[in-house]
C-alpha positions in Angstrom: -21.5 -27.8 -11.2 -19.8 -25.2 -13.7 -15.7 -26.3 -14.3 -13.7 -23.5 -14.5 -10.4 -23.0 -16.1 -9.3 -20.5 -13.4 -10.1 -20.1 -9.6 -9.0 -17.0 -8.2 -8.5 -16.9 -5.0 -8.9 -13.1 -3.5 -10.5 -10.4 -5.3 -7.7 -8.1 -5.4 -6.0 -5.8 -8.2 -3.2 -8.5 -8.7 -6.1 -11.0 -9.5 -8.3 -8.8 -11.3 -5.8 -8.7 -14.2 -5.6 -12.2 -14.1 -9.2 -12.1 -14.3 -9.1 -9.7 -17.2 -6.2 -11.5 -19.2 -8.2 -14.5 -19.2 -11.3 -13.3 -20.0 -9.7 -11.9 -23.2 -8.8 -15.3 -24.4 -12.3 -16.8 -23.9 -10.9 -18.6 -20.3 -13.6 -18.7 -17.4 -12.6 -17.9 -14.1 -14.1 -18.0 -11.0 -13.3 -15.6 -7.8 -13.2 -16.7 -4.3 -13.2 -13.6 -1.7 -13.5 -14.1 1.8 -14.7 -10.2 2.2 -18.4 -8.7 1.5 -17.2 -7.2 -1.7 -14.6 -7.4 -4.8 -11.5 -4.9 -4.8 -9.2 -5.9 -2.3 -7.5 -3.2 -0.2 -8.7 -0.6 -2.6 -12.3 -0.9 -2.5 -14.3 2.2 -2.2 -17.6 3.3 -0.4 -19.4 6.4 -1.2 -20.5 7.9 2.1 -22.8 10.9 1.5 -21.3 11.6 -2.5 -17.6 11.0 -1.0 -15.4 8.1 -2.1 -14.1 6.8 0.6 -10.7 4.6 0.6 -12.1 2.3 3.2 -8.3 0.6 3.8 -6.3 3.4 3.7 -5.5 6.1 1.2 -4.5 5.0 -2.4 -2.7 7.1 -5.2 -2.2 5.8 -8.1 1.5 6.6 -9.8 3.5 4.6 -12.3 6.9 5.4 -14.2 5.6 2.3 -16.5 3.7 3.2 -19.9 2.2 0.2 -20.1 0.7 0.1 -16.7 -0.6 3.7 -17.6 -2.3 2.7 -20.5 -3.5 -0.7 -18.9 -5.8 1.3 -16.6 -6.5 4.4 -18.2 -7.8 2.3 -21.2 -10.6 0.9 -18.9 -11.2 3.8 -16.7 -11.0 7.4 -16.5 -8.3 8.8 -13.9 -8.5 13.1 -12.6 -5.1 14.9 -12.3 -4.5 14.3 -8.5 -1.2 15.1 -7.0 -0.4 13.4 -3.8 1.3 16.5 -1.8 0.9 15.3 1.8 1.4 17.7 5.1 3.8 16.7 8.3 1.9 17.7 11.6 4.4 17.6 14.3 2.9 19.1 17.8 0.5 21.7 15.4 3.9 22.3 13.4 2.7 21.7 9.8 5.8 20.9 7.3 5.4 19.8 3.5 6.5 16.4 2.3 8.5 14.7 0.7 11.2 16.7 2.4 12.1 20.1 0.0 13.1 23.6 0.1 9.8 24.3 1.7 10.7 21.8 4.7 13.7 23.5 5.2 12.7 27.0 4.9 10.5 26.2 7.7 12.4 24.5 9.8 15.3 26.4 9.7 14.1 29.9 8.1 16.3 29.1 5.5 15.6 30.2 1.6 18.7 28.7 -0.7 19.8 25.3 -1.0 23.3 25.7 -0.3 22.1 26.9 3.4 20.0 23.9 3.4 22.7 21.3 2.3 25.1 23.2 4.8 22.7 22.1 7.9 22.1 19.0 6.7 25.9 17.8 6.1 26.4 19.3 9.8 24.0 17.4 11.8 25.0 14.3 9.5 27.9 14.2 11.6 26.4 12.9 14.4 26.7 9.5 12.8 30.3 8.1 12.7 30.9 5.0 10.7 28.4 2.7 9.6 24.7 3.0 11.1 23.5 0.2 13.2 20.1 0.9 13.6 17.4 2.6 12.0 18.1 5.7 13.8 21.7 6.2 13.1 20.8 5.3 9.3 18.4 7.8 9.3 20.2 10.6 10.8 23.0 9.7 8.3 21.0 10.8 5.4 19.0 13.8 6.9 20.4 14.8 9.8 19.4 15.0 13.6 16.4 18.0 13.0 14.7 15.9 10.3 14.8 13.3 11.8 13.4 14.1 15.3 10.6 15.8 14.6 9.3 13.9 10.8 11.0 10.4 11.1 10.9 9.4 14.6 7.9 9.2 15.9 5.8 8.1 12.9 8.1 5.2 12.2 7.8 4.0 16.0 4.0 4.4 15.7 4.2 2.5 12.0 6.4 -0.2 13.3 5.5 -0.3 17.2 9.2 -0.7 18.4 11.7 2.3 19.1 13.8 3.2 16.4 17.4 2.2 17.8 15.8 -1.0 17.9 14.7 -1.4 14.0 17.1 -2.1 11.6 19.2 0.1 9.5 18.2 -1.4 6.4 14.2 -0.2 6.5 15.8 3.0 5.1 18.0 2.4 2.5 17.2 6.0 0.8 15.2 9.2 2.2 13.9 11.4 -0.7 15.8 15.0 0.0 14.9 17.3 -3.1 16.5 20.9 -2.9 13.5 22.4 -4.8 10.5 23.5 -4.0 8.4 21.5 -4.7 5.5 19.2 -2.8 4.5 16.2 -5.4 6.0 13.2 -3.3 6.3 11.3 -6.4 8.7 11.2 -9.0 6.6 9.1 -11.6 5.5 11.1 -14.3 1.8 9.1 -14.5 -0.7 10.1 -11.0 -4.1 10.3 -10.5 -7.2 8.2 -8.6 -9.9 7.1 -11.1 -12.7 9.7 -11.0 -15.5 7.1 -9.9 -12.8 6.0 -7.7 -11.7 2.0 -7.9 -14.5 0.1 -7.5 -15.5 1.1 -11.3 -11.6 -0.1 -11.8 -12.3 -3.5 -10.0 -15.3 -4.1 -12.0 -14.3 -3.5 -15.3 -11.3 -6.0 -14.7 -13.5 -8.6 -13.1 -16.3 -8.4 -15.9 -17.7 -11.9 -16.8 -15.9 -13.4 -14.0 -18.3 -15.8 -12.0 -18.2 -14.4 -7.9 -18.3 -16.0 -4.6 -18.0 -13.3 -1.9 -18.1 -13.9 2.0 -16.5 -17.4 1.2 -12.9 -18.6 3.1 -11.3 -20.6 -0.2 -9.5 -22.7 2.7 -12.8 -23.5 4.5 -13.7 -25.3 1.5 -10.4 -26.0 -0.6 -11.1 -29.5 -1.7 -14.9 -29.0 -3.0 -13.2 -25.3 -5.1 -10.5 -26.8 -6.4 -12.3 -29.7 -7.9 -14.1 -26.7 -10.0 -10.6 -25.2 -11.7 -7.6 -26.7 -13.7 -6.0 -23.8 -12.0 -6.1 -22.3 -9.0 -4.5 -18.7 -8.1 -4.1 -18.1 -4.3 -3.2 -14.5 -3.3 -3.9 -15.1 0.4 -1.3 -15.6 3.3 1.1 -18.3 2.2 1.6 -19.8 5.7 -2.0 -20.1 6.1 -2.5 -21.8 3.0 0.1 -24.6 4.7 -1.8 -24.7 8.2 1.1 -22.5 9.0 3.3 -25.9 8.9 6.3 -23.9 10.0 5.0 -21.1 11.9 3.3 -18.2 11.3 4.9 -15.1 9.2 4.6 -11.8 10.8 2.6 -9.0 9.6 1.9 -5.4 10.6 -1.8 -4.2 10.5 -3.8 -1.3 10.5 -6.9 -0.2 12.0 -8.8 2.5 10.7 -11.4 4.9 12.2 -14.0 7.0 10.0 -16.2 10.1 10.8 -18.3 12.2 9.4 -17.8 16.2 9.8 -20.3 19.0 9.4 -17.2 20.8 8.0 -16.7 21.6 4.2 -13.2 21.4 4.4 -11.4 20.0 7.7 -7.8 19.7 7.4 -7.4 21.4 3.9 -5.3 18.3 2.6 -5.9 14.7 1.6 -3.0 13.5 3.7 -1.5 14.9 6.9 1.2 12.3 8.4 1.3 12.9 12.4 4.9 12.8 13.2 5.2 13.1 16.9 4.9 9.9 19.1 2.2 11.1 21.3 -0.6 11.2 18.4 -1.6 7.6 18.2 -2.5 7.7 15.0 -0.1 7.9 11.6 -2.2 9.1 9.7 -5.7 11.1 8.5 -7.3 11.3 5.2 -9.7 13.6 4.2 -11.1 11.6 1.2 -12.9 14.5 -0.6 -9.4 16.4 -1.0 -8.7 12.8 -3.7 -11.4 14.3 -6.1 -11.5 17.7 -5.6 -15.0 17.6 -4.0 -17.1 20.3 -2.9 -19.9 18.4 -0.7 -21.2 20.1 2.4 -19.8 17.8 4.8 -16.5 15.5 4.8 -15.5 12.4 5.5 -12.0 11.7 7.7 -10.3 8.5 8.8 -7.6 8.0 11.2 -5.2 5.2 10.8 -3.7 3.4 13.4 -0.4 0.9 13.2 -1.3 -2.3 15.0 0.6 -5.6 15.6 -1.1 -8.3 13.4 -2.7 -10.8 15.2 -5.3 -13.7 13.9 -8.3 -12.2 12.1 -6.3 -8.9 11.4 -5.8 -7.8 8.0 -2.0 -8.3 7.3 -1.1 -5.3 5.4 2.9 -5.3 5.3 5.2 -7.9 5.7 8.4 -7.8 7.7 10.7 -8.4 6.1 13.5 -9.4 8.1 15.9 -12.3 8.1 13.5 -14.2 10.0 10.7 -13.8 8.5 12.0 -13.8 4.8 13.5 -17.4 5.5 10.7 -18.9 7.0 9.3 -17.6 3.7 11.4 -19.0 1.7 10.7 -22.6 3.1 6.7 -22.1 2.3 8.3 -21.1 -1.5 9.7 -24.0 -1.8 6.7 -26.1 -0.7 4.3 -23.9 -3.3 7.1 -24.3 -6.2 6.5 -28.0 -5.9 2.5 -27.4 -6.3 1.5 -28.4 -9.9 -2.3 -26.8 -10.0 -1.7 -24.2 -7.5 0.0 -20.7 -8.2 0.8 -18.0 -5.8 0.9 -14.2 -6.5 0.5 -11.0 -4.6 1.2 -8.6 -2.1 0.4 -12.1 0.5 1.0 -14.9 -1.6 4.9 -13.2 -2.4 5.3 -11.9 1.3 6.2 -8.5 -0.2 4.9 -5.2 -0.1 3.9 -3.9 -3.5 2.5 -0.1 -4.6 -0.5 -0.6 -7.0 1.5 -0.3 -10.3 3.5 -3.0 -9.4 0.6 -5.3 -8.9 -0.1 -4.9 -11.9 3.0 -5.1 -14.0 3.9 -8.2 -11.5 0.3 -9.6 -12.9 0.6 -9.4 -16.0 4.2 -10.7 -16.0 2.6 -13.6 -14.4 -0.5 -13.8 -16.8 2.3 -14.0 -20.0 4.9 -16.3 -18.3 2.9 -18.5 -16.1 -0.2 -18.6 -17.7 0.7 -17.8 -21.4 -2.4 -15.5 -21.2 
């Protein structure tokens, strides 16, 4: 059979510049992916003309230049700004929270008046907060917090707030402007064929193996490689030899709508606890797109179990050192390198993966 120099284990963005790096120098790589198709957590599918983020909405931003010309050399990005909308009980605020919060909570239109509210309800708090709750109304105060903190966060993390850690929240963007773009990084869009053209371009020439577990067969795929780069779940590369780290998931439901235009938004966050769901995207609202009907998708926080997708790590002091003893096993691993959101136990926006990639392609792979 055809040696490789790399396997790559998981067709995800981290891998697909590993893929690309290498095929740049001439180096041959094949790609293991246990799903039906290549792209990882951002893959696409067009249902009726709409690209739809199948695993959850995904906006690209980056305060790095060279991440911004990494993938707006291969593809072609629109001008999308990601301005989401709180619904809290049919109460619709704007996000991240600015003057136009306020002014709506409050009926409020300077920011000295908003700042004043603020520092008073702050108060509530005395010393330092012990849970997430106390840390949260620290920063914001008690009217943020109850009615666009609380309830998503219990839905997102499925336990009640005084019962999370203070640390999840370090900061809370406040801006006393008005102004809706919940990002700060100058560079923001969503490729206009959406990422699958992105996922393709960086995995061109790359020999593919979908619907395939890498561990199923780890002997017979390795013997293929000198290298092998595994951005699965770390424990479960180890047989989970020390137990298992924990994960939470998400479950997603799409529909189509006879309805041109449904919540007039690409993201609307549902805030209260009662709405089970976090979350729904209206994926036309990502390219501007005019089609008859639309497509929605509600997302739903769930405990990961086995066979779940593990989207974010938690990382608490449990969990981060049981992680640290599966590092040390895979530092000791000569043909094997880890990377990724799952092979790093950490949670990484899409600009990271790749800067973290090609760090990894120069340093560990002299790519």
């Amino acid at each position: 059979m055809k040696h490789y120099d790399y396997i790559l284990v998981g067709g995800g963005l981290f891998n697909g510049v590993i893929a690309r790096e290498a095929r740049k120098q001439g180096k041959t790589c094949l790609v293991v992916e246990k799903r039906e198709a290549l792209g990882g957590n951002i893959m696409c599918r067009d249902v009726e003309g709409i690209m739809v983020h199948e695993y959850g909405a995904h906006i690209f931003h980056t305060s790095n230049e060279e991440v911004w010309e990494y993938v707006t050399s291969l593809v072609e990005f629109n001008h999308y700004i990601n301005s989401p909308v709180a619904n809290y009980h049919g109460e619709t605020y704007n996000l991240p929270f600015n003057m136009n919060t306020f002014s709506k909570m409050w009926g409020i239109a300077f920011p000295s008046e908003a700042k004043k509210i603020i520092e008073s309800q702050r108060q509530a708090v005395e010393g330092e907060p012990e849970n997430l709750e106390e840390q949260a109304i620290s920063l914001v105060g008690t009217d943020i917090y109850q009615k666009l903190i609380k309830g998503y966060t219990e839905k997102q993390w499925g336990r009640d707030c005084r019962d999370l850690p203070a640390s999840i929240i370090k900061r809370i963007p406040v801006r006393y402007i008005y102004d809706n773009n919940y990002f700060n990084d100058p560079h923001q869009g969503i490729p206009k064929k959406g990422y699958n053209e992105l996922i393709s371009k960086l995995y061109e020439g790359c020999d593919v193996m979908l619907s395939t577990d890498f561990l199923e067969k780890r002997e017979e795929l390795s013997r293929l490689g000198d290298q092998v780069i595994y951005t699965g779940t770390i424990d479960s590369y180890y047989g989970y030899r020390f137990g298992k780290l924990s994960y939470r998931s998400l479950k997603f439901e799409h529909q189509v709508l006879e309805e041109e235009n449904h919540q007039g938004v690409a993201v609307m966050n549902y805030t209260d606890r009662e709405t089970p769901y976090t979350r729904k995207i209206e994926h036309k609202h990502f390219a501007f797109g005019t089609q008859k009907n639309t497509v929605v998708t509600e997302e739903y926080p769930v405990e990961w179990d086995d066979g779940m997708e593990p989207y974010y790590p938690v990382n608490d002091e449990k969990n981060n050192q049981l992680f640290q003893k599966y590092r040390d096993l895979a530092d000791q691993e000569e043909k094997v390198l880890f990377g990724g959101r799952l092979g790093e136990y950490k949670y990484y926006d899409m600009d990271k993966v790749i800067e973290s990639a090609l760090c990894f392609a120069k340093d560990r792979l002299n790519l």
